[in-house]
Each structure stands twice: as structure tokens, then as C-alpha cells.
N, CA, C and O atoms as CSV, one atom per row, in Angstrom:
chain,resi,resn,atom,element,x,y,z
A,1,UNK,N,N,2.609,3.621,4.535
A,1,UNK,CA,C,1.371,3.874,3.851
A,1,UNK,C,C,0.302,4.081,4.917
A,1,UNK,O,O,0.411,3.318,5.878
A,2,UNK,N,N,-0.676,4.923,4.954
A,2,UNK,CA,C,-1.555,5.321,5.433
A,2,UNK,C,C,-2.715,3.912,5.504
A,2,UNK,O,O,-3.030,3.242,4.522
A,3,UNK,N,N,-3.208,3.702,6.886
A,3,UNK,CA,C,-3.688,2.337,7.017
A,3,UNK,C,C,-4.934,2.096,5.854
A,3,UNK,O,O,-5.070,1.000,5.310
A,4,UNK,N,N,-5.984,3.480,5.493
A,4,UNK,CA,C,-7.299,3.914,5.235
A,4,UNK,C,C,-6.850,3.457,3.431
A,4,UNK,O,O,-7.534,2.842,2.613
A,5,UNK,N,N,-5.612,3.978,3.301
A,5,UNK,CA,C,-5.092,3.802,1.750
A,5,UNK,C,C,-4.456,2.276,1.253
A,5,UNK,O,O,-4.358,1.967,0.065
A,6,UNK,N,N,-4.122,1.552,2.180
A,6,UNK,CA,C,-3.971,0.461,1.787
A,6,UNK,C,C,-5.158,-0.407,2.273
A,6,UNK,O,O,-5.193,-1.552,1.823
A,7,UNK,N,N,-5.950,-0.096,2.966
A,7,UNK,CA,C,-7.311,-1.211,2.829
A,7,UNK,C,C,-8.139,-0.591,1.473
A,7,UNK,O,O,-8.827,-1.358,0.800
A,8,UNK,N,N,-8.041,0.625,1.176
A,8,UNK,CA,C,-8.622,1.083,-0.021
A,8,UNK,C,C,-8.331,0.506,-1.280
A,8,UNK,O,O,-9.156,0.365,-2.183
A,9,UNK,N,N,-6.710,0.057,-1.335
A,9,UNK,CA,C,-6.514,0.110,-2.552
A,9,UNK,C,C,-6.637,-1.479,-3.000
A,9,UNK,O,O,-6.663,-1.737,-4.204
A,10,UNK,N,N,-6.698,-2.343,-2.203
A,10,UNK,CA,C,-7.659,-3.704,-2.376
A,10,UNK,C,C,-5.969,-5.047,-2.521
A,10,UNK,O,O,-5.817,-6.189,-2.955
A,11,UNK,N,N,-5.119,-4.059,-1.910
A,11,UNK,CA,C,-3.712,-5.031,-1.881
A,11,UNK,C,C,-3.530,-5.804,-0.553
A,11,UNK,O,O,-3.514,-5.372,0.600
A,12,UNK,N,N,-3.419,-6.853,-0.949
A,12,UNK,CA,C,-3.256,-8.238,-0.374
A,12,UNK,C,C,-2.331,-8.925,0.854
A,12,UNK,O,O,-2.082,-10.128,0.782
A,13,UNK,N,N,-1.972,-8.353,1.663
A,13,UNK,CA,C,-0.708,-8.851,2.096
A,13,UNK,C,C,0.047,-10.690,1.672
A,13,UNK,O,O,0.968,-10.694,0.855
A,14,UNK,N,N,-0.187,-11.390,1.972
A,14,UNK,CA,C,-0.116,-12.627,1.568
A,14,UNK,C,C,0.732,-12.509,-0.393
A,14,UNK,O,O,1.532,-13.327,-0.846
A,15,UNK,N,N,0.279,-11.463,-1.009
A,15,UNK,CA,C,0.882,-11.577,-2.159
A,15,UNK,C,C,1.794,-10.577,-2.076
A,15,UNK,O,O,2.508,-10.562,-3.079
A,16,UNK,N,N,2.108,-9.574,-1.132
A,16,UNK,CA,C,2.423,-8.804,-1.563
A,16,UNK,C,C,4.295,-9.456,-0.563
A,16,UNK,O,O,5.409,-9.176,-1.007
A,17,UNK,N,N,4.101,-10.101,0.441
A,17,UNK,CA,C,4.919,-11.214,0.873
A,17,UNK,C,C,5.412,-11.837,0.124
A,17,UNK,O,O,6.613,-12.017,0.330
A,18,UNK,N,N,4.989,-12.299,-0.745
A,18,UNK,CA,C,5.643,-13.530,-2.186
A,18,UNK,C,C,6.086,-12.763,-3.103
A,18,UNK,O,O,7.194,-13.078,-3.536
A,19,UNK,N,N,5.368,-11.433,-3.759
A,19,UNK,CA,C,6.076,-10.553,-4.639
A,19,UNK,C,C,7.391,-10.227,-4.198
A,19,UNK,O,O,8.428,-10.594,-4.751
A,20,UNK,N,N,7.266,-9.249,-2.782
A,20,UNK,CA,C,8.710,-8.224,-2.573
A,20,UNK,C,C,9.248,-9.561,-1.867
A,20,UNK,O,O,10.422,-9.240,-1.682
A,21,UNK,N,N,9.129,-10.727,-1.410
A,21,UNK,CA,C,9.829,-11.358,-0.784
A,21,UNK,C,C,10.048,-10.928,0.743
A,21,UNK,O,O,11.084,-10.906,1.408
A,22,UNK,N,N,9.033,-10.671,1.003
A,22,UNK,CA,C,9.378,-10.081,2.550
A,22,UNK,C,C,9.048,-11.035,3.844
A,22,UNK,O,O,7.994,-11.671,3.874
A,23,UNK,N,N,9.955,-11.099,4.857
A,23,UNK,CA,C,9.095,-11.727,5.788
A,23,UNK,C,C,8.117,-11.360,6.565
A,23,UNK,O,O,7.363,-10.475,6.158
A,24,UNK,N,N,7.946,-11.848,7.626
A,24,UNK,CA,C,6.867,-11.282,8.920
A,24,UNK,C,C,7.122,-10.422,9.168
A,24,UNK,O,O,6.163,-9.650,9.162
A,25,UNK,N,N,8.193,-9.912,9.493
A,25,UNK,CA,C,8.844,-8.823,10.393
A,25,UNK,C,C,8.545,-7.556,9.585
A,25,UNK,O,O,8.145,-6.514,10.104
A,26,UNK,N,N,8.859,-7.793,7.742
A,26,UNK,CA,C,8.838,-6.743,6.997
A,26,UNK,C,C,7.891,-6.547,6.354
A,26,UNK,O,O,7.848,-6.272,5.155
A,27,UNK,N,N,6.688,-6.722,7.396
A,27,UNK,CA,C,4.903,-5.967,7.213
A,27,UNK,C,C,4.674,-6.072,8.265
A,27,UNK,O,O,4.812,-7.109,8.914
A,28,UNK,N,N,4.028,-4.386,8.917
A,28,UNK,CA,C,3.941,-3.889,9.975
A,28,UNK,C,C,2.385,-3.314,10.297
A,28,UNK,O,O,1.851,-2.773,9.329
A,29,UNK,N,N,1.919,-3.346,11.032
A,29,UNK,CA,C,1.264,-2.305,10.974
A,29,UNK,C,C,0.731,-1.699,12.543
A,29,UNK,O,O,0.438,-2.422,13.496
A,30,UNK,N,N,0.696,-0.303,12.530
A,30,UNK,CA,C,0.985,-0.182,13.227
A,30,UNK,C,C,-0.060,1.208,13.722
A,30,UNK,O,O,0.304,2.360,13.486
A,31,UNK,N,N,-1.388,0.900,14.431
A,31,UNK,CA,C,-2.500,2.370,14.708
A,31,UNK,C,C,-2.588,2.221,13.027
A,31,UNK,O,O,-2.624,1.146,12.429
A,32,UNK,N,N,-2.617,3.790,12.309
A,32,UNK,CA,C,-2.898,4.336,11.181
A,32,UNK,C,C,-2.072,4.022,9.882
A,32,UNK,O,O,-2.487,4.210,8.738
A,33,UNK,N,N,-0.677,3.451,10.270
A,33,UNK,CA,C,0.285,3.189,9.394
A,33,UNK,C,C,0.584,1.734,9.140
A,33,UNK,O,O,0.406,0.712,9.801
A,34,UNK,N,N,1.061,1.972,8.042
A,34,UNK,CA,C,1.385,0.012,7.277
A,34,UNK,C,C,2.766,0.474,6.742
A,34,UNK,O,O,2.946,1.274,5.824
A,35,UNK,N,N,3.878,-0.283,7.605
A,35,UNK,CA,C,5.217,-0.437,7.137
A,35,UNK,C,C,5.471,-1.805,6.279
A,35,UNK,O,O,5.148,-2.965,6.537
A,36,UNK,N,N,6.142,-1.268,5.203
A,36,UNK,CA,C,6.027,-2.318,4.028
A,36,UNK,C,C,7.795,-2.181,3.444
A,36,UNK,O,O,8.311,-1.481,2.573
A,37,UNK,N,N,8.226,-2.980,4.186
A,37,UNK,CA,C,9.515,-3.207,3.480
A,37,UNK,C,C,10.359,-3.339,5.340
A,37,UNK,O,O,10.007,-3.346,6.519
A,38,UNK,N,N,12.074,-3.449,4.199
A,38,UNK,CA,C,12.947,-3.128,3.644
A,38,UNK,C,C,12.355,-3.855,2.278
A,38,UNK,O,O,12.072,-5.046,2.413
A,39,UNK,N,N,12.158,-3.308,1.083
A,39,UNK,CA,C,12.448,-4.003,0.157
A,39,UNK,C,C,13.710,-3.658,-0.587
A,39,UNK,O,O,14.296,-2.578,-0.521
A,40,UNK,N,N,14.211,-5.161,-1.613
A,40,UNK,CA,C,15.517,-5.230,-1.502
A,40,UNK,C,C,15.562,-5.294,-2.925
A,40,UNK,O,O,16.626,-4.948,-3.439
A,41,UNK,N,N,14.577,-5.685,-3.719
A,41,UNK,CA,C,14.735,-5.774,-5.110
A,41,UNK,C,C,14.018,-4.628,-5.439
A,41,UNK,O,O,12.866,-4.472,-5.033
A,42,UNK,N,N,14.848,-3.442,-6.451
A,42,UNK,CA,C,14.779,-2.192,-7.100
A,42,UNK,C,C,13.631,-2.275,-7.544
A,42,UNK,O,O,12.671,-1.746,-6.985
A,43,UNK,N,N,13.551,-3.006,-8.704
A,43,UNK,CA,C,12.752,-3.076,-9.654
A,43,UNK,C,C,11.528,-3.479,-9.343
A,43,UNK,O,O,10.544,-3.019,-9.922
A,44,UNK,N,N,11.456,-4.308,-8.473
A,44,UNK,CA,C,9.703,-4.865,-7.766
A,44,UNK,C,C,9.238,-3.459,-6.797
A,44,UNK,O,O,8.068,-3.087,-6.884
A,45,UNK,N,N,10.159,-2.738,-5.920
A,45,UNK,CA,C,10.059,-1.354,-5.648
A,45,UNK,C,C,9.261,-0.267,-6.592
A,45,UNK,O,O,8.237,0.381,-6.374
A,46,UNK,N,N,10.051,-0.321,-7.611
A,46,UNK,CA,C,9.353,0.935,-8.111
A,46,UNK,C,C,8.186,0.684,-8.722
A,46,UNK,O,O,7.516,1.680,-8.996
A,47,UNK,N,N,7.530,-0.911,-9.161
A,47,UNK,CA,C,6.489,-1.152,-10.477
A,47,UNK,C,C,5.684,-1.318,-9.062
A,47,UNK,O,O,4.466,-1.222,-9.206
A,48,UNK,N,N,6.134,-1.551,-7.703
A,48,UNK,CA,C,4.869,-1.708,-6.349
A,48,UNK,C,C,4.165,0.052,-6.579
A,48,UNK,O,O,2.983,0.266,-6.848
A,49,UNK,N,N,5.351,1.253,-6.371
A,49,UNK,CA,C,4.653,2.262,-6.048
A,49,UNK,C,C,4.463,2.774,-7.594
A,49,UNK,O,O,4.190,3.970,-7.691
A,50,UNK,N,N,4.538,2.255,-8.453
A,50,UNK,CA,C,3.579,2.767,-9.421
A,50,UNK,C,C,2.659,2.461,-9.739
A,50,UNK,O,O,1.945,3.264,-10.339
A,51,UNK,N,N,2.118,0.816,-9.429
A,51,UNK,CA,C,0.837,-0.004,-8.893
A,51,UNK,C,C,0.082,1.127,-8.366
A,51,UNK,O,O,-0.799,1.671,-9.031
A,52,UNK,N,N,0.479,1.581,-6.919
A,52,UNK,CA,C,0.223,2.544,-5.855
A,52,UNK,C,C,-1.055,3.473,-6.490
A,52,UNK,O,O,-2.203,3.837,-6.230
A,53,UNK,N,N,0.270,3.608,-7.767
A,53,UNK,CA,C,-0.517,5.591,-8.358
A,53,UNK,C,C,-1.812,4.983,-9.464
A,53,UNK,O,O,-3.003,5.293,-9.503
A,54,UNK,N,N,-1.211,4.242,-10.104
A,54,UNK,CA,C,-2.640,3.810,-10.879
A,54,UNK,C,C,-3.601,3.196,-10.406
A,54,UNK,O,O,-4.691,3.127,-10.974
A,55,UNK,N,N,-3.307,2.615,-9.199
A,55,UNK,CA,C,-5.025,2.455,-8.157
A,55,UNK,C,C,-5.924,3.471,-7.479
A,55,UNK,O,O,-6.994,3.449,-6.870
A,56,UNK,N,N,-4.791,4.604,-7.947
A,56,UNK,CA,C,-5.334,6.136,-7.119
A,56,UNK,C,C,-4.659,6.787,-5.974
A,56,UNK,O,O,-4.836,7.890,-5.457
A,57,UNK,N,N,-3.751,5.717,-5.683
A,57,UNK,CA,C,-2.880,6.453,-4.428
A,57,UNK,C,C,-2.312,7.456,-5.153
A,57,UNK,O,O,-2.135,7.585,-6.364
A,58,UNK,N,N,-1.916,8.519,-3.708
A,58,UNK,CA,C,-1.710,9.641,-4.246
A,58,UNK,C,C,-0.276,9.546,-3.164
A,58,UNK,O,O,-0.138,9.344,-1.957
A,59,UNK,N,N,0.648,9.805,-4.298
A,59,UNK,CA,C,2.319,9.963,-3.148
A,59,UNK,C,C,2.200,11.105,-2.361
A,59,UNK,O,O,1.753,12.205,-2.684
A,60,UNK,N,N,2.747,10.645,-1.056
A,60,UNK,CA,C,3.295,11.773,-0.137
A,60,UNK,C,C,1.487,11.790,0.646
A,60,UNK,O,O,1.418,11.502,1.841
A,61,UNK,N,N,0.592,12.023,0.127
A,61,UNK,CA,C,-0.367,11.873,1.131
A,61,UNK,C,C,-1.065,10.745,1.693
A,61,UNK,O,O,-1.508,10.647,2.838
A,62,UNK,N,N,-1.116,9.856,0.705
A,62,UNK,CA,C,-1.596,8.199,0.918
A,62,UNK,C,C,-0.259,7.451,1.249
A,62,UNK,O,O,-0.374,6.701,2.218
A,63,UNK,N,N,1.380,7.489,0.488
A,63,UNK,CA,C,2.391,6.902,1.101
A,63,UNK,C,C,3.683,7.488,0.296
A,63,UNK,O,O,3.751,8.289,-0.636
A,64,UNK,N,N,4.371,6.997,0.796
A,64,UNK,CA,C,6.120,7.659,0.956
A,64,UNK,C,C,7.018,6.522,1.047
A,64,UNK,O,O,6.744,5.441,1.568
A,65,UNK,N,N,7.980,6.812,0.564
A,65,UNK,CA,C,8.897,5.799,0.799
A,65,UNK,C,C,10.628,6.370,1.460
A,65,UNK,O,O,11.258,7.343,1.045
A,66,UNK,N,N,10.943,5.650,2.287
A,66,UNK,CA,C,12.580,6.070,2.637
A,66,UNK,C,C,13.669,5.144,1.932
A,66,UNK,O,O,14.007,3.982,2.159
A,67,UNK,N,N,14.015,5.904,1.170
A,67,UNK,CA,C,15.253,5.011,0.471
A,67,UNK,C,C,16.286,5.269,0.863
A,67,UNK,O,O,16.497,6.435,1.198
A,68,UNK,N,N,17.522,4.094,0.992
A,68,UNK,CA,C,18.572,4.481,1.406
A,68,UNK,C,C,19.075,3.519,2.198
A,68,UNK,O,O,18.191,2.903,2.791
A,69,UNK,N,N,20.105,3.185,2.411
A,69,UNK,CA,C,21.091,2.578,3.314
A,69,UNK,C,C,21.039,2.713,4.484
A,69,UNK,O,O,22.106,3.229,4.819
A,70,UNK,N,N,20.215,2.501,5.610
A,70,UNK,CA,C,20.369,2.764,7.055
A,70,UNK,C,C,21.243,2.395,8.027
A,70,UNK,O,O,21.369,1.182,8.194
A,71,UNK,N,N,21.996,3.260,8.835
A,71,UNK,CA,C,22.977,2.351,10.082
A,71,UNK,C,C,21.562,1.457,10.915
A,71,UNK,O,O,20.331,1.469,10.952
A,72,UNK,N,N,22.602,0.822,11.429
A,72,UNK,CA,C,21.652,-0.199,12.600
A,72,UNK,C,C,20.943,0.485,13.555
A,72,UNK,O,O,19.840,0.256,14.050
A,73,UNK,N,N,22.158,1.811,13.833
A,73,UNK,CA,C,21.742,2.376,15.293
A,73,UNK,C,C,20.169,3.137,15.407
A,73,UNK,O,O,19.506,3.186,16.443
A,74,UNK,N,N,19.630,3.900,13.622
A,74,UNK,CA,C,18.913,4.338,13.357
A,74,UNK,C,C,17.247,3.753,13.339
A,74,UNK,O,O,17.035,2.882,12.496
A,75,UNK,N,N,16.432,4.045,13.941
A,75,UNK,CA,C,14.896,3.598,14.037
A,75,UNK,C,C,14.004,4.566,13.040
A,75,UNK,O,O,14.472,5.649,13.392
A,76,UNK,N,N,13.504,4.732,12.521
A,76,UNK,CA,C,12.575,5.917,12.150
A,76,UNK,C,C,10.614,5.569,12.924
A,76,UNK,O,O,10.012,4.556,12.568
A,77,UNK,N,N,10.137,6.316,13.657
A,77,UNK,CA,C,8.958,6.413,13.727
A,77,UNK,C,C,8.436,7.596,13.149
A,77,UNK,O,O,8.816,8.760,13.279
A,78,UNK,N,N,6.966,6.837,12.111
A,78,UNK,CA,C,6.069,7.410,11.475
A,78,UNK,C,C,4.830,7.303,12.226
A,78,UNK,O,O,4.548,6.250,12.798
A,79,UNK,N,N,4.023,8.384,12.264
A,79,UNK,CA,C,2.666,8.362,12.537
A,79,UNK,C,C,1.757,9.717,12.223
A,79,UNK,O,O,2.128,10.716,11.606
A,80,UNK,N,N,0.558,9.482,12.777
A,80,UNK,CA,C,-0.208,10.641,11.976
A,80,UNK,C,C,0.019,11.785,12.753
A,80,UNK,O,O,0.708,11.442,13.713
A,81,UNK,N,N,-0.252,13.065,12.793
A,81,UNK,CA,C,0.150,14.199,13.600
A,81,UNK,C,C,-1.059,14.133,14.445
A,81,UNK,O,O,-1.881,13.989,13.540
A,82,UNK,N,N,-1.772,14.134,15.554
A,82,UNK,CA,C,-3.171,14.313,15.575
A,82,UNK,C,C,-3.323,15.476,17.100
A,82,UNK,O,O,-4.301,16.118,17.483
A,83,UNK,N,N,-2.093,15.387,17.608
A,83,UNK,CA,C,-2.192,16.012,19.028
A,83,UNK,C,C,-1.722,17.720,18.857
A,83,UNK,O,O,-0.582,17.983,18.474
A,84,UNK,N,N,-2.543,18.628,19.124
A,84,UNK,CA,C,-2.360,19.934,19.314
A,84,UNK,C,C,-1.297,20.085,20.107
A,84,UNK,O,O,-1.078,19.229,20.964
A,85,UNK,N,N,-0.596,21.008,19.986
A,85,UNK,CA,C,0.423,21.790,20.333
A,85,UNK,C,C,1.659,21.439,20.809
A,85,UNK,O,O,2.380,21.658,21.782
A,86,UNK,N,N,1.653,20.751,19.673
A,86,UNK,CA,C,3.071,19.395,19.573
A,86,UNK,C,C,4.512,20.414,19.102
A,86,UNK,O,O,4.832,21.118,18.145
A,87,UNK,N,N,4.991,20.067,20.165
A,87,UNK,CA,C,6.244,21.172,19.841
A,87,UNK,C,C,6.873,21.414,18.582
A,87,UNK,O,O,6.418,20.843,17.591
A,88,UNK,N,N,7.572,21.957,18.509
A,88,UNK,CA,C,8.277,22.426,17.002
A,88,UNK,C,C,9.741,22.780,17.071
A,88,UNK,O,O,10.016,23.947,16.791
A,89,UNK,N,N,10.520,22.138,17.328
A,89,UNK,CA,C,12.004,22.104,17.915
A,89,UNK,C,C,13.069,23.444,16.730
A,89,UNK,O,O,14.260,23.648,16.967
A,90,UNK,N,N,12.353,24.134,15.604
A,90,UNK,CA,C,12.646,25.287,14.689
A,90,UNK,C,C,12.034,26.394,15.718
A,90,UNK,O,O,12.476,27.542,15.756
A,91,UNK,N,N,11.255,26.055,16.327
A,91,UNK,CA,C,10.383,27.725,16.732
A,91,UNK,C,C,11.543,27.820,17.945
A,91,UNK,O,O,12.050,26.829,18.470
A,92,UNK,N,N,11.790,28.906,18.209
A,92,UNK,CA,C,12.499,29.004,19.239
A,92,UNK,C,C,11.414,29.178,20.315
A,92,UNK,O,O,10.315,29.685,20.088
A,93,UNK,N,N,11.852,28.679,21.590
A,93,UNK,CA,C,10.868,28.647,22.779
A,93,UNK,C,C,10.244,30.207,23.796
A,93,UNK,O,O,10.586,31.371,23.589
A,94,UNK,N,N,9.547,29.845,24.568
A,94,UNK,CA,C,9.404,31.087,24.831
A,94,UNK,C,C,8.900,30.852,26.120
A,94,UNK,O,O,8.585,31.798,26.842
């Protein structure tokens, strides 16, 4: 989640720890971004990001979610795009 969208939307960390059951580790934050999970229970998942939409978040531009089963070996880094002429590994080079 976008850091600007979760101080906006007036959610709590401390509850939001006791809701999804998460520990320390699984609330992040990090520059512009707030990593919020692994969460593990489905159902507290989906009624969180529909919370999300009826406070006004807007999916995909305020936050996103990766679902799915991850190997160990796998990391994902998210962040905002902000640096010009950041390569594009599709364009072929020149």
C-alpha cells in the first residue's frame, strides 16, 4: 500500500496486528510503501481490502495485493518509480 494511502485512510496498525494476526515482521514499512501481510486467513483478506475500497482506496493505485504461494528463494521489491531513465529490459538496447 502506498505510504500517503494508508495514513489517509485512518487504519491503525496495532489493530490491524490483532485482526490479520500478524506479527512484527508482517508490517513493514518501507520509504513510500507499507507491506502488510503474509496474511493467512482468506476471509479477514478480502473484508481488509474491501474495507480499503469503501474508505476510498482505490485498487492498483493506492494498493495491490500478491496472492499466492511463494518459494523461499523468492523476495519481491516494491517501490515507487521516481528515477528517469530507468531501463526497460523489453526495449531492446541500443
Amino acid at each position: 500500500m502506498r505510504r500517503p494511502a494508508y495514513e489517509k485512510s485512518g487504519l491503525v496498525r496495532a489493530a490491524l496486528d490483532e485482526r490479520l494476526g500478524l506479527t512484527a515482521a508482517e508490517f513493514r514499512v518501507d520509504g513510500d510503501i507499507v507491506v502488510i501481510g503474509p496474511v493467512y486467513d482468506g476471509e479477514a483478506f478480502v473484508a481488509l481490502l474491501e474495507e480499503l475500497e469503501r474508505m476510498g482506496l482505490v485498487y492498483y493505485d493506492d494498493f495491490f495485493e500478491l496472492s499466492g504461494n511463494w518459494p523461499d528463494w523468492l523476495s519481491v521489491l516494491a517501490g515507487p518509480v521516481s528515477a528517469p531513465g530507468r531501463s526497460n529490459p523489453s526495449q531492446p538496447q541500443r
